[in-house]
C-alpha positions in Angstrom: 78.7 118.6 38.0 75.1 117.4 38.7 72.5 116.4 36.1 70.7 120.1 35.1 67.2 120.2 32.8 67.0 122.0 30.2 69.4 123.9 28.2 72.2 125.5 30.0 74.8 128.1 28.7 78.3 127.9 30.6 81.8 129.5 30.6 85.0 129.1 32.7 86.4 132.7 33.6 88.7 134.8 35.4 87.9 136.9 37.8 89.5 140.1 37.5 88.2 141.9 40.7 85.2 144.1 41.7 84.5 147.2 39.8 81.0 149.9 39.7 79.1 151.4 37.3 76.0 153.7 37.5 72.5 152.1 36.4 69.8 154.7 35.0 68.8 156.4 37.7 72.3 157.2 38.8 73.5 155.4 41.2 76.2 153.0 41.7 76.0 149.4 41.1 78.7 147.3 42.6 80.2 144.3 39.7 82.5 141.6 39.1 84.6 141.7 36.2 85.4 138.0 35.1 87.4 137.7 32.0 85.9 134.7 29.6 87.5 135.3 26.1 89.1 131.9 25.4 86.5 129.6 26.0 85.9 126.4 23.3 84.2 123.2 23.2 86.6 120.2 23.4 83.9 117.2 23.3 80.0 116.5 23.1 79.1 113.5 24.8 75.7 112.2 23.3 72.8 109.6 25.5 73.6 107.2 22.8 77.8 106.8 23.2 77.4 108.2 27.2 74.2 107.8 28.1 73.8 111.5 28.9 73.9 115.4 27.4 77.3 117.3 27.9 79.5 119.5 26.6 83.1 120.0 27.9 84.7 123.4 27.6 88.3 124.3 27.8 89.2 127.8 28.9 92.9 129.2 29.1 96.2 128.7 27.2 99.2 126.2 28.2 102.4 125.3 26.7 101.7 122.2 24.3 104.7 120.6 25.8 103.3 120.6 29.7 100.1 118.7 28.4 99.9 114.8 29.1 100.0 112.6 26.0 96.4 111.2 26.5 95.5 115.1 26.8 97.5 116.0 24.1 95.4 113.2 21.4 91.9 114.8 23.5 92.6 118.3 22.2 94.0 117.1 18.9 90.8 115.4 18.2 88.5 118.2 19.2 90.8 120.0 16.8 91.9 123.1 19.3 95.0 124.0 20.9 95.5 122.7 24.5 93.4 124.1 27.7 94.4 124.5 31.1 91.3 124.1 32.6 88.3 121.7 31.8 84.6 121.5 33.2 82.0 119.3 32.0 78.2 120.4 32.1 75.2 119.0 31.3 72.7 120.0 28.7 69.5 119.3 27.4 70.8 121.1 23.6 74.6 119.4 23.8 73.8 118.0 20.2 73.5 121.8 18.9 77.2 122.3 20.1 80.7 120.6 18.3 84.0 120.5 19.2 86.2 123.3 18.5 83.6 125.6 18.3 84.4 128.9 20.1 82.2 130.1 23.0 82.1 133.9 23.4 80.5 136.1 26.0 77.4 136.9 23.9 76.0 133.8 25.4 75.3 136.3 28.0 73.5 138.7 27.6 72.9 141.8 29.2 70.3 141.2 32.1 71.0 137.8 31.7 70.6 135.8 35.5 73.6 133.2 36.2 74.9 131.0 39.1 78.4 131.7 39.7 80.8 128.9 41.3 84.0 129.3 42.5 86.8 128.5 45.4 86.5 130.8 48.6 89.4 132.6 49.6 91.4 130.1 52.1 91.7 131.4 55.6 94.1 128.6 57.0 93.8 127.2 60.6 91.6 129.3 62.6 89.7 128.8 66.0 86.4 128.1 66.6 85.6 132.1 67.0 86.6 133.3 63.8 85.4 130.2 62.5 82.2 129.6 63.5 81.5 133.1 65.7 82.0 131.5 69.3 81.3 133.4 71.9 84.7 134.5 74.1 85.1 134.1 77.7 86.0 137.2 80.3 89.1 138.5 79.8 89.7 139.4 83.3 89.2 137.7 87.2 91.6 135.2 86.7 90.0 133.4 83.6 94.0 132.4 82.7 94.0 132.9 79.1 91.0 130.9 78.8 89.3 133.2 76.9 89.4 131.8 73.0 89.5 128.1 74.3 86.9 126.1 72.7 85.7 124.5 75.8 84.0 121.1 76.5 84.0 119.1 73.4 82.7 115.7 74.3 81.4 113.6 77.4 83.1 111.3 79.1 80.2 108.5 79.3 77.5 107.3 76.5 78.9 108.3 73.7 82.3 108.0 74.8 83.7 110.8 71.7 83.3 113.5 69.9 80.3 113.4 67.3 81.2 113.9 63.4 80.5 117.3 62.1 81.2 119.3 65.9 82.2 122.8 64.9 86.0 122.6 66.5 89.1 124.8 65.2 90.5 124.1 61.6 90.5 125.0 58.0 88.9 127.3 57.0 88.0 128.7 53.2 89.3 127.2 50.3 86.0 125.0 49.7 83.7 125.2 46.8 81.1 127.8 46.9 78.4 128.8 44.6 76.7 132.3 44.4 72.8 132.0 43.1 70.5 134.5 40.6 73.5 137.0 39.8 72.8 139.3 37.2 74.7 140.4 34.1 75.1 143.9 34.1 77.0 143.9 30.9 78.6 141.6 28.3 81.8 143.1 26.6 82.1 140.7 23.5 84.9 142.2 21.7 87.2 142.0 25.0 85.6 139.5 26.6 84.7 140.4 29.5 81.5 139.6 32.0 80.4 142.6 34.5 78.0 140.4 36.9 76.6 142.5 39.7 77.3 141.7 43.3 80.2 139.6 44.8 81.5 136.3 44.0 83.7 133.5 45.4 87.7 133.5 45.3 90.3 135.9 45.0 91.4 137.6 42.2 93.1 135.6 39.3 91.1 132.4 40.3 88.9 130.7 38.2 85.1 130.4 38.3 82.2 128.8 36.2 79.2 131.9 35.2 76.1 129.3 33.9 72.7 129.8 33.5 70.8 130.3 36.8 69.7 127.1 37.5 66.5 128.6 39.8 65.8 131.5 36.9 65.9 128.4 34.4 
């Protein structure tokens, strides 16, 4: 991740799916449910041993016998159990943080405004209609089924090919993405679980980072 001022709360999460609830005045507020109850602190780095302010947090359980050898001493050291999944992120207060200490959602509190990064949902190969919302041909007067081609895509003189970054069929999803200035409707500490308002990245069972709005910070 890139260098962030200031101090930064972060957790690695599930996302559970999309929920609602009603706000005071009655009406229904639309929420992700992301799941963030096994979160821990496997290592501080420091400016004077790194040159820089991090923490790295672990977040779900795997079998002890799947985990690398070099993983395996990492953990061992922190003094936790093994993680599946590791993020580093900077912060300005990584010296108030240790290793093995337990991360739970109170970091967030109600009304609390993160920035929520995920993986989009992948769409596989797809045309340049559904993938960047070209406009189709005529369907009839003898266009020949011509009417989801692409069209021209280059020239045949100066410069001779097709320019880096031309919007042309192919992946599409499955790319980082990060959702700005959500806000925590509420923070279930007991089961662990983050209602954030609004939509975020990925499908359901994937894994996201909630962290402190960077723009709110």
């Amino acid at each position: 991740m890139t260098s962030q001022r200031g101090s930064h709360k972060a957790m690695l999460g599930k996302k559970l799916g999309m929920s609602q609830v009603w706000d005071e005045n009655g009406f229904f507020v639309p929420v992700t449910l992301v799941e963030v109850s096994t979160n821990v602190v496997t290592a501080v780095k420091s400016e004077e041993t790194d040159g820089y302010k991090a923490i790295q947090i672990g977040y779900g359980q795997i079998d002890p016998t799947k985990v690398t050898k070099p993983l395996a001493g990492h953990f061992a050291k922190a003094g936790v159990t093994p993680r599946r999944h590791l993020v580093e992120v900077r912060t300005a207060d990584a010296e108030t943080y240790e290793p093995g200490q337990e991360i739970t959602a109170e970091v967030f509190a109600e009304g609390s405004e993160v920035d929520v990064t995920g993986t989009t949902k992948g769409k596989g190969f797809a045309g340049t209609i559904k993938r960047w919302g070209f406009k189709s041909y005529r369907r009839s007067h003898g266009s020949h089924k011509n009417e989801r081609r692409p069209g021209s895509v280059g020239a045949c003189a100066t410069p001779s090919r097709i320019l880096k970054g031309k919007r042309m069929a192919g992946r599409m999803g499955h790319v980082t993405s990060t959702v700005q200035n959500l806000t925590v409707v509420s923070s279930d500490v007991e089961n662990g679980v983050l209602a954030i308002k609004g939509a975020i990245p990925g499908p359901k069972g994937s894994i996201v980072l909630v962290r402190t709005a960077v723009k709110g910070a």
